[in-house]
Residue, then its C-alpha position, 0 to 999 in steps of 0.5 A: x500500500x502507499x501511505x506517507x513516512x513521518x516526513x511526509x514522502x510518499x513511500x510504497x510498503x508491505x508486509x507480512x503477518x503470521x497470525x492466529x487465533x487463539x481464542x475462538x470464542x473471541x473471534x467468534x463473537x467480540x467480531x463480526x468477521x474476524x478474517x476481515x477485522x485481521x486484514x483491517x487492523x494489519x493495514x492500520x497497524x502497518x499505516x501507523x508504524x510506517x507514519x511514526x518514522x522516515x523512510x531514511x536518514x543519513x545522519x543516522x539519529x534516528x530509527x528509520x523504515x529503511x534502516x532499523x528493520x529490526x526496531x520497525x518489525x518489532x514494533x509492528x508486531x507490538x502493534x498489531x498484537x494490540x490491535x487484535x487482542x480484542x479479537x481472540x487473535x495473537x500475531x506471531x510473525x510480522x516483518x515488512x516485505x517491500x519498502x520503496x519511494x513511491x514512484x512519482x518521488x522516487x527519481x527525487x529521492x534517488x537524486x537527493x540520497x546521492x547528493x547526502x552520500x556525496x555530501x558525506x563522502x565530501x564531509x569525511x575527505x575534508x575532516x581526513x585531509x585536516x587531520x593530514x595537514x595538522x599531523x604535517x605541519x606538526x612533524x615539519x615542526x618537531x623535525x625541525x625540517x623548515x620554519x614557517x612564519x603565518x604566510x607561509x603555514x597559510x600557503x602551505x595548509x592552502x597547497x595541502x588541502x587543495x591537494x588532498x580534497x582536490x577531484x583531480x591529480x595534483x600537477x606539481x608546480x617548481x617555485x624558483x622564486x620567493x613567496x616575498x618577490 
């Protein structure tokens, strides 16, 4: 079926229940036709799970449809067994079976899941390049190998990151001059 996640995307999600009767008098009597009040409670418990959470997050803060399958089947299951208590009916097994964007968002969606993980990968070269740039500068230091006044320290973290984060090989430029000519 289609409902809405929590941040209001249109997603596609299914699942599958295994249940039981375990009071016949129950289903028998407190329903009018217990096979249609499980079909019933199954859409609206699975409604109302799916509506409690996104379908994804990158940041991963929070229980997600897609990424937290054990917290979400779980919860399903929770669920379903308090909706249908009333009817004599226990559910055993609850999992969901298929999870996608819905199709009039999904080329969106797909375009801003690659824009996150770029934005992620970009996140982690630059904090790695960082790292690299400080532990250099602190070994040219310790080594004494050359001292650098702040003009040059700037020249240098600026030639490092742009090396290190830069899409491209980098093409070494010979300086026959002086950073002060």
């Amino acid at each position: 079926m289609k409902i809405n996640d929590l941040r209001g995307n249109p997603i596609e999600i299914a699942c599958n229940v295994v249940w039981r009767v375990a009071d016949t008098a129950q289903a028998s009597f407190d329903v009018d036709d217990y096979k249609e009040f499980v079909n019933i409670q199954i859409e609206a418990g699975l409604r109302t799970v799916g509506s409690r959470h996104p379908y994804d997050d990158f940041e991963n803060e929070e229980v997600t449809l897609r990424g937290s399958a054990d917290v979400i089947n779980r919860e399903l299951l929770e669920e379903l067994n308090d909706r249908l208590r009333v009817a004599g009916i226990v559910v055993d097994e609850a999992g969901l079976t298929h999870l996608a964007y819905a199709s009039e968002i999904a080329s969106a969606m797909l375009k801003r899941q690659q824009a996150d993980a770029i934005i992620a990968a970009r996140a982690k070269i630059v904090l790695g390049a960082v790292g690299m740039v400080e532990d250099a500068l602190t070994k040219l230091a310790q080594d004494e190998i050359v001292e650098l006044d702040d003009e040059r320290r700037a020249a240098m973290v600026s030639n490092l990151m742009v090396v290190l984060c830069g899409e491209k090989d980098a093409h070494p430029v010979i300086n026959a001059g002086s950073l002060y000519q």
